[in-house]
Structure formats: structure tokens, C-alpha cells
C-alpha positions as CSV (number, residue, x, y, z in Angstrom):
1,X,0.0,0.0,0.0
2,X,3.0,2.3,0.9
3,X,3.8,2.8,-3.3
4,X,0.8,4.1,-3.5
5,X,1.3,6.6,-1.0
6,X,2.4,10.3,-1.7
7,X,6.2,10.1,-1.4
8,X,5.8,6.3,0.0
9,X,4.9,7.7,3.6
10,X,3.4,5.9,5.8
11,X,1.2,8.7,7.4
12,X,-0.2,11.5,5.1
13,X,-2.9,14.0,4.8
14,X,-5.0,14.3,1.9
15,X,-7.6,17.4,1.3
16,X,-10.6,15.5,-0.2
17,X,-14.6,16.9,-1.0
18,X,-17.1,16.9,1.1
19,X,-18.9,13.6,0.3
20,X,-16.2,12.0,-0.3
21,X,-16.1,8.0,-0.3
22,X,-13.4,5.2,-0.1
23,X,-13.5,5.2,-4.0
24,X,-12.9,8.7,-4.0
25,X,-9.7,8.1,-2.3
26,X,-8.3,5.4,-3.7
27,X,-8.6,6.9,-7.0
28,X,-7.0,10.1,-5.9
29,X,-3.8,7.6,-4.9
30,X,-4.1,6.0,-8.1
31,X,-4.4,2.8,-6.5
32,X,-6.3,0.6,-9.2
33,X,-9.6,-0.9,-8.2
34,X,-8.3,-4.6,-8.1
35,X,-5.8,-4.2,-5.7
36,X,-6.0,-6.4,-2.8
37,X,-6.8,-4.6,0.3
38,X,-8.1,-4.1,3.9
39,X,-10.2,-0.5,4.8
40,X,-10.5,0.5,8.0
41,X,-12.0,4.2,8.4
42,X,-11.6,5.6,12.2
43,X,-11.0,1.7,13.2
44,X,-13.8,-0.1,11.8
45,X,-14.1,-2.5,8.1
46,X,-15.3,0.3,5.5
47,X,-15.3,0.0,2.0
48,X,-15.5,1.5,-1.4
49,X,-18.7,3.0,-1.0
50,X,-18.0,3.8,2.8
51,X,-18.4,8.1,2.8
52,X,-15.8,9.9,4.8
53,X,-16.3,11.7,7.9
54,X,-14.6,15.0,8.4
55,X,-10.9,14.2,9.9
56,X,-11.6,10.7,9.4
57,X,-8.7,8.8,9.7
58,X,-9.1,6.2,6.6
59,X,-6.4,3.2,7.0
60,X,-5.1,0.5,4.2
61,X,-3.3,-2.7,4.5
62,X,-3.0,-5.8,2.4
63,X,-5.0,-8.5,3.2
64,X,-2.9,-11.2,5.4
65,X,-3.6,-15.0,5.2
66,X,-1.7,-17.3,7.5
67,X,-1.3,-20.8,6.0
């Protein structure tokens, strides 16, 4: 998730619109739709459609499978 991160930080700020989902962000990192992932928005399983909250604090990880 990190390469798609502005300047491969871990922690960032991003200034999104009012209304604003999952999508919306995911696009804005140019992170393509079938990438594999986990959303968490302000610690609870969100996703694509999931609209952001003012200082919501959206998180993304790869999914994790033990074997």
C-alpha cells in the first residue's frame, strides 16, 4: 500500500470533498480498483462506497492469510 502513498509515507494528509467516499480516495492515490486490500475508516471494516467523515482517519493494508 505504501507505493501508492504520496512520497511512500506511511502517514499522510490528503484534502478530499465533502462527500467523499473510499472510492474517491483510492482513485486520488491512483491505486487501481483490483488491488487487494483491507479498509479501516476511524477503526472499523469500511469499504469502497463507505463516505468519509470530516478528519476521518481512513487506513489500508494488504489482506494477510496465515497458512
Amino acid at each position: 500500500m505504501k507505493s501508492f502513498a504520496p512520497g511512500r509515507q506511511t502517514n499522510f494528509r490528503l484534502e478530499i470533498a465533502e462527500n467523499s467516499t473510499v472510492a474517491d480516495v483510492l482513485i486520488k492515490l491512483k491505486m487501481p480498483p483490483e488491488t487487494q486490500r483491507v479498509v479501516l475508516l476511524n477503526g472499523k471494516r469500511a469499504n469502497d462506497s463507505t463516505r468519509l467523515e470530516v478528519h476521518a482517519t481512513l487506513v489500508l493494508f494488504p489482506p494477510i492469510s496465515c497458512g
